[in-house]
ZAMARGU-4260 file (C-alpha; in steps of 0.2 Angstrom, whole numbers, plus 5000, padded with zeros to 4 digits):
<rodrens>
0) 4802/4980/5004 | 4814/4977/5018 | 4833/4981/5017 | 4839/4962/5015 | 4827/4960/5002
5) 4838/4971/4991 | 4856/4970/4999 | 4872/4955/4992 | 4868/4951/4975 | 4876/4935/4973
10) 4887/4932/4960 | 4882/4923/4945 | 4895/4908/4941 | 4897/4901/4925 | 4905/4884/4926
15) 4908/4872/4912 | 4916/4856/4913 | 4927/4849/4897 | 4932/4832/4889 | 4940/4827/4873
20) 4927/4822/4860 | 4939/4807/4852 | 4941/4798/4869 | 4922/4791/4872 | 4924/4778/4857
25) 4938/4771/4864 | 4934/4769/4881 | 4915/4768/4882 | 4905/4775/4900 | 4923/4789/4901
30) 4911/4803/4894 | 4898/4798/4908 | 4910/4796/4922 | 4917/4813/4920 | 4899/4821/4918
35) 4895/4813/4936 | 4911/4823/4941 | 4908/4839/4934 | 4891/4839/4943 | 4899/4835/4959
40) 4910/4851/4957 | 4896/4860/4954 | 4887/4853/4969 | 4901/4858/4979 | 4902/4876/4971
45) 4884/4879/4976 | 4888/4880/4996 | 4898/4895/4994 | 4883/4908/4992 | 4885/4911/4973
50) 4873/4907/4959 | 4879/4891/4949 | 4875/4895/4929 | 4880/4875/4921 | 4883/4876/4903
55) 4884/4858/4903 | 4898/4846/4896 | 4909/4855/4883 | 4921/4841/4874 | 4924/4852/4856
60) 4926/4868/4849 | 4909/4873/4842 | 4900/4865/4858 | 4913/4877/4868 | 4906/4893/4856
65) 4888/4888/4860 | 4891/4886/4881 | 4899/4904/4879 | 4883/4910/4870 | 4875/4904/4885
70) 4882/4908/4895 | 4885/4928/4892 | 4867/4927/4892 | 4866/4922/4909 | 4876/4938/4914
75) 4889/4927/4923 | 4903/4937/4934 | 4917/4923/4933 | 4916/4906/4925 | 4924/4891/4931
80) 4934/4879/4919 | 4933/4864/4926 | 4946/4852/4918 | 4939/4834/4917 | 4952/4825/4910
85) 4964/4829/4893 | 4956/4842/4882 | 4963/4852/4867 | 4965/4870/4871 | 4952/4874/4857
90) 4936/4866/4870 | 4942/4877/4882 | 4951/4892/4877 | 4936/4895/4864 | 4923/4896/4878
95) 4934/4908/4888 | 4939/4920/4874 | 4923/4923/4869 | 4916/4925/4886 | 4927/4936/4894
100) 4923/4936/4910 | 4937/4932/4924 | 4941/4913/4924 | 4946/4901/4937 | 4956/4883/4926
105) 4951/4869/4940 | 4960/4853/4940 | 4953/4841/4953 | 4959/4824/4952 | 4948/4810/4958
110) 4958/4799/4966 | 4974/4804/4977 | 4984/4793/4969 | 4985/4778/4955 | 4983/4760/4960
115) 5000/4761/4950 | 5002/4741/4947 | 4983/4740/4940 | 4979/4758/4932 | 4973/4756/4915
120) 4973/4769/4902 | 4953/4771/4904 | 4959/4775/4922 | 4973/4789/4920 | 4961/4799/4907
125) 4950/4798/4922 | 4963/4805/4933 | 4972/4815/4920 | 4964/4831/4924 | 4982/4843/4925
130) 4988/4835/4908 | 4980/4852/4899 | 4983/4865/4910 | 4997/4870/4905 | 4992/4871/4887
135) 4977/4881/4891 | 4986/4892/4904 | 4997/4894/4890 | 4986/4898/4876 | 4976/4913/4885
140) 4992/4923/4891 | 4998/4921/4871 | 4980/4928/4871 | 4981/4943/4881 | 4968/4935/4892
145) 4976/4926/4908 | 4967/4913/4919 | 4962/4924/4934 | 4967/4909/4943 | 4970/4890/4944
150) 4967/4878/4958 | 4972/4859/4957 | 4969/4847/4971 | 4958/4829/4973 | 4938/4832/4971
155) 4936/4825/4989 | 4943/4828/5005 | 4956/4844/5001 | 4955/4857/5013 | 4965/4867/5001
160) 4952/4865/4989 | 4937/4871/4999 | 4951/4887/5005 | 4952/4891/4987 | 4934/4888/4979
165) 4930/4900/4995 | 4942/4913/4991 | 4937/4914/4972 | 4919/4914/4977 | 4921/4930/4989
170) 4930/4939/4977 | 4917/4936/4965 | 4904/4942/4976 | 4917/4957/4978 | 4916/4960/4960
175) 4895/4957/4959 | 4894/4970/4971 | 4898/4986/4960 | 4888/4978/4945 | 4874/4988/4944
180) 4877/4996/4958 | 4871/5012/4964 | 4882/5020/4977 | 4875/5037/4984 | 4884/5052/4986
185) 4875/5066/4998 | 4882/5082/5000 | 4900/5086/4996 | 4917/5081/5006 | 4923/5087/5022
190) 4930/5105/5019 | 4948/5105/5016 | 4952/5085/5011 | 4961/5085/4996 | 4961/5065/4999
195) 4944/5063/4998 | 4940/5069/4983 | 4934/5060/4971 | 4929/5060/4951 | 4913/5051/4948
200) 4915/5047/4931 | 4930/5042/4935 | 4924/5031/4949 | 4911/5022/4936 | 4926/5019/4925
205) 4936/5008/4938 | 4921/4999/4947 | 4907/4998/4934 | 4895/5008/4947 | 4883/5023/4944
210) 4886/5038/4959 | 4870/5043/4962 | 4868/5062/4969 | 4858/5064/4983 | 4854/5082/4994
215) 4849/5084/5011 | 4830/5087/5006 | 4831/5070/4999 | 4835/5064/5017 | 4825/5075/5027
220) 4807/5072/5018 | 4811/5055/5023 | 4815/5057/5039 | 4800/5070/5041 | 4787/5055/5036
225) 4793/5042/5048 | 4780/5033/5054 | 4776/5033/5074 | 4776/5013/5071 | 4792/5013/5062
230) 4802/5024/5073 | 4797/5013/5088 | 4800/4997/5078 | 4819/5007/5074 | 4820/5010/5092
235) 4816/4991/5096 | 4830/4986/5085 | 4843/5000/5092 | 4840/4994/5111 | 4842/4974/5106
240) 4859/4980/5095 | 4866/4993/5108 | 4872/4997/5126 | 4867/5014/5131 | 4880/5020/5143
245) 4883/5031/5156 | 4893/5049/5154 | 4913/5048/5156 | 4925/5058/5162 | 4927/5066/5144
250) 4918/5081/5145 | 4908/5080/5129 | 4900/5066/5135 | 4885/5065/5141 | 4867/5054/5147
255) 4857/5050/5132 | 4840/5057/5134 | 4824/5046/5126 | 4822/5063/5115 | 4842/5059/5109
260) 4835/5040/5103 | 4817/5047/5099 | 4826/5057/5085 | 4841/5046/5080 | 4828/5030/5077
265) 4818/5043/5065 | 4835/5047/5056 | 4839/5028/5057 | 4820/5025/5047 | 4823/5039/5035
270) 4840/5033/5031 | 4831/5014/5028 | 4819/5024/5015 | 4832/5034/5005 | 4842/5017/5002
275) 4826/5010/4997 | 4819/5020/4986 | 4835/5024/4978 | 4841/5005/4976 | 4857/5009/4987
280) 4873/5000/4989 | 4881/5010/5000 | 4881/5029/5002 | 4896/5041/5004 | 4887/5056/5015
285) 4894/5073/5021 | 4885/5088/5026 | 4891/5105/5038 | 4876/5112/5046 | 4876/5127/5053
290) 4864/5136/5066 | 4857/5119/5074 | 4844/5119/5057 | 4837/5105/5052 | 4848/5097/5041
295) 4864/5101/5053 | 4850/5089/5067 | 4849/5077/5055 | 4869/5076/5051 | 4876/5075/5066
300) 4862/5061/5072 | 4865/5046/5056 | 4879/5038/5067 | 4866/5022/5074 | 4855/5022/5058
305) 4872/5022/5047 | 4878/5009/5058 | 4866/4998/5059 | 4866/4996/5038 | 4884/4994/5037
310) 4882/4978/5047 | 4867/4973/5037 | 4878/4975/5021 | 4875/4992/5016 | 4891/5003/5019
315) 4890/5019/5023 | 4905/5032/5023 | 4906/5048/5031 | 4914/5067/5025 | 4907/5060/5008
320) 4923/5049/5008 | 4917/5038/4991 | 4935/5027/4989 | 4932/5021/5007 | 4913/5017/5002
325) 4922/5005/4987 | 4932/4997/5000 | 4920/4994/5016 | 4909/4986/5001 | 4924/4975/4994
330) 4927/4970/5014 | 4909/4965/5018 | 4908/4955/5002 | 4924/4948/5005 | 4914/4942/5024
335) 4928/4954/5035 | 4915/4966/5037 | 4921/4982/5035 | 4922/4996/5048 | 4926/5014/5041
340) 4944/5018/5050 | 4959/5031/5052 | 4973/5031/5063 | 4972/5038/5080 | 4986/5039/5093
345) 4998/5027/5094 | 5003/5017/5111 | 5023/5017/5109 | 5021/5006/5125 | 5011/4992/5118
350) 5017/4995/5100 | 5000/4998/5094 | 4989/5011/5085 | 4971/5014/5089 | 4961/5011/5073
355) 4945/5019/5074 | 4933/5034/5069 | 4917/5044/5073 | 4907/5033/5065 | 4901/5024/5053
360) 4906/5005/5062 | 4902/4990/5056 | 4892/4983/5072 | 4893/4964/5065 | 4912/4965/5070
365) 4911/4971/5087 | 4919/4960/5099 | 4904/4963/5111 | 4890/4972/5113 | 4893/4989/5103
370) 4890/5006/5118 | 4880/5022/5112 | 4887/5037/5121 | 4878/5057/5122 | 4891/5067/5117
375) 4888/5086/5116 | 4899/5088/5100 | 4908/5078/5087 | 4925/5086/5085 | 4929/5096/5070
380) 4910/5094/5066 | 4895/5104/5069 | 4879/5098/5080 | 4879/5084/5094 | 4871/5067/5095
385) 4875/5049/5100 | 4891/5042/5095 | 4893/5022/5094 | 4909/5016/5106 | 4918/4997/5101
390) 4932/4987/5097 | 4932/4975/5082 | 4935/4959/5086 | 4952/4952/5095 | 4962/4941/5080
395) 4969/4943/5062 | 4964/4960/5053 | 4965/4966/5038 | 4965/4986/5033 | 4959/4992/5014
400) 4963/5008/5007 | 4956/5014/4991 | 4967/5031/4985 | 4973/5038/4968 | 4988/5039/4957
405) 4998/5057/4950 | 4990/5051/4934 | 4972/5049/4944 | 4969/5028/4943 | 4960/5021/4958
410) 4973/5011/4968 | 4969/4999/4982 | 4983/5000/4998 | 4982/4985/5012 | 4989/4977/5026
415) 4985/4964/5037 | 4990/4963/5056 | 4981/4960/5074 | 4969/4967/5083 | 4974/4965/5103
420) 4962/4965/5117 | 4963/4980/5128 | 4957/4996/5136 | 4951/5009/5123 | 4946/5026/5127
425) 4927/5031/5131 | 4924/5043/5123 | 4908/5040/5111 | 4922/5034/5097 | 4923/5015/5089
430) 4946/5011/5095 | 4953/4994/5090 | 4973/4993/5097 | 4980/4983/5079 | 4997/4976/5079
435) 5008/4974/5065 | 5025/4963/5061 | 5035/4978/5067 | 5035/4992/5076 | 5020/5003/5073
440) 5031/5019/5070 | 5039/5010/5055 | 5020/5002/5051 | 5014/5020/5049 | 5028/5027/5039
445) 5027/5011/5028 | 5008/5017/5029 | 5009/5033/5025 | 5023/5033/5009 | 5012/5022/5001
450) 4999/5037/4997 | 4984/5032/5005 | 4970/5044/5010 | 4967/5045/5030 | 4952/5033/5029
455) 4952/5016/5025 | 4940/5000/5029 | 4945/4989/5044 | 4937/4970/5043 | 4942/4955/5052
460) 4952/4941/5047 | 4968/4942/5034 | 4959/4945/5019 | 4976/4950/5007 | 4975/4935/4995
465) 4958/4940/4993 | 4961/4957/4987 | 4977/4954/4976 | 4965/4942/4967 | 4950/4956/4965
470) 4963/4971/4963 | 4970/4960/4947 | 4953/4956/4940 | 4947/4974/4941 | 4964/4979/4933
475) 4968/4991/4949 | 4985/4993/4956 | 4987/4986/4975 | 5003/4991/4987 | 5002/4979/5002
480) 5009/4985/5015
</rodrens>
């Protein structure tokens, strides 16, 4: 089996479209028109890279019971209301009560507008597709159970529409990808980061996934039965994906040897194996070394394997940081990518901060060809390898933080800003200069006071209505900054 055969579960939506029973005897071919349209919808979910679940034509209450039966079945993520025309709350409310999944109310008027001096009644039930909303919307915060969301618009032609049904998609995807989900958790934190961590139980409580422990032995049997085919296939990929690049005037740096990639494409192999056979989501990994031994060789030499499966949808988080693990998955479902980040030094010229880390990056958001550097040590870490050196690419960004409360819930920090073209330092690191709508000593200290751990995902594009629409379905606090 092969990594994408396994990797972006799609999220399974459930979509029903109501009517109101009483209206097909009086206006005969209504229930059939607005059928037609409730398929169109669906056709026009379907191009968003979720899985459409149809529980058909709901128009009274115990139709409504049986399409949630159906649909809970199904295992939906979110379902989709899909409002054809006036409906008493009981077709719809009924459905969503009982399945209690996350639901989007859709209104999508056929026609822009009325032919006001020839509209018939036939033609506004047609067309009447907001007259309930309210009444529904209504009826499920008297529940306890808000509408996740609501989107109204025409069925054709509304950019608006198409931003929306997007936008819901993605974060149902967000919310798929922790479903089931085993993240890994290898070794322990970085020595001394309080931030980092993390309660496992805890951690299933707020995202619904299993942490699965790993140890080094797990790692290096893996890495000690690469295949000599599979290391050079490894290499193959590595040389089509990276520029190798000459030392610079760093002193740490330094050429990369065909023993240096020999080794890291073996790592890269055994990493591909361990998410395998473990049915991986995304791994949070730290471990010391000492002595140059063999799991201290393997260590500090997962940077290219680790990168190379956080661009293919896997995340990967080093000094064992799980949180940040949560949120480059929630970035990459959320199509931004997802590149694990801290703050470096600031450019008080420029009024920028370098964003960046040691690794792992998200090679899919690079705005070129992503470098590979020797470096004789990683600082503040044992052993030397290659490091991976790039910027993300120039536009709207968006940061992800994933921290905890005095009281220890799980509480998602963001922002959204630029990332400007420029020089970054070569020095074997991944730098992106970001911008922000002020100065970057107030966009730190506003950073900072919000209680963030020092990691955080970086992805590209602003992504923040996205994630106040996941943070409120997974019931999670979120400060944007």
């Amino acid at each position: 089996m092969s990594i994408a055969a396994f990797t972006k579960a799609k999220a399974r939506i459930g979509v029903i479209t109501v009517g109101h029973e009483p209206y097909w005897g009086q206006f005969p071919g209504l229930k059939e028109e607005l059928e037609g349209y409730g398929r169109e919808f669906e056709k026009m979910l379907s191009g968003y890279d979720v899985e459409i679940v149809s529980a058909g034509f709901v128009d009274n209450v115990d139709k409504s019971f049986a399409a949630a039966a159906r649909l809970r079945v199904s295992d939906v993520d979110f379902l989709f209301c899909n409002l054809g025309t006036y409906v008493t709350s009981s077709s719809a409310a009924t459905a969503i009560m009982n399945l209690g999944v996350p639901t989007v109310l859709v209104a999508l008027q056929p026609l822009k507008r009325l032919d006001y001096r020839n509209t018939t009644t036939y033609m506004q039930l047609a067309n009447d597709n907001i007259c309930s909303l309210p009444e529904i919307g209504g009826v499920l915060v008297r529940a306890g159970k808000p509408a996740a969301g609501m989107i109204v618009g025409t069925l054709r032609d509304d950019p608006r529409v198409a931003r929306e049904l997007k936008s819901w998609c993605q974060v149902a995807n967000a919310r798929r990808a922790f479903k089931y989900a085993r993240i890994g958790y290898l070794g322990h934190t970085y020595e001394g980061m309080y931030d980092m961590n993390s309660d496992p139980t805890a951690f299933t409580a707020a995202f619904g996934s299993h942490v699965q422990m790993l140890e080094m032995c797990d790692l290096a049997k893996l890495v000690n039965g690469a295949k000599a085919s599979e290391i050079a296939d490894k290499l193959e990929e590595i040389k089509a994906v990276f520029t190798i690049a000459d030392p610079f005037i760093d002193p740490i740096t330094r050429p990369i040897k065909q023993a240096d990639l020999e080794w890291s494409a073996k790592v890269a192999v055994g990493l591909d194996k361990l998410v395998m056979e473990n049915g991986l989501t995304g791994l949070a990994y730290y471990y010391r070394g000492l002595d140059n031994n063999e799991y201290e060789r393997i260590s500090s030499n997962m940077v290219l394997g680790n990168s190379l499966l956080t661009g293919k949808g896997i995340p990967l988080a080093g000094e064992a940081d799980l949180k940040t693990c949560a949120a480059m998955l929630i970035m990459d479902r959320l199509d931004a990518g997802g590149s694990f980040a801290e703050l470096h030094p600031c450019d008080f010229v420029d009024e920028i901060v370098l964003v960046g880390h040691d690794g792992p990056h998200n090679v899919k958001i690079s705005d070129s060809r992503p470098v590979i550097r020797g470096l004789d040590l990683f600082h503040g870490k044992s052993g030397s390898g290659i490091g991976v050196e790039f910027s993300i690419q120039a536009g709207p960004v968006t940061l992800l933080g994933i921290s905890q409360t005095a009281d220890g819930r799980f509480k998602m920090i963001a922002a959204e800003g630029e990332s400007i073209k420029g020089e970054i330092p070569q020095t074997g690191n991944t730098n992106t200069r970001c911008s922000f709508d002020c100065s970057v000593a107030d966009f730190i200290e506003r950073w900072c006071a919000a209680g963030p751990t020092h990691h955080f995902a970086l992805g590209v594009g602003h992504k923040g209505s996205q994630i106040k629409r996941l943070a409120n379905v997974l019931g999670m606090e979120l400060e944007m900054v």
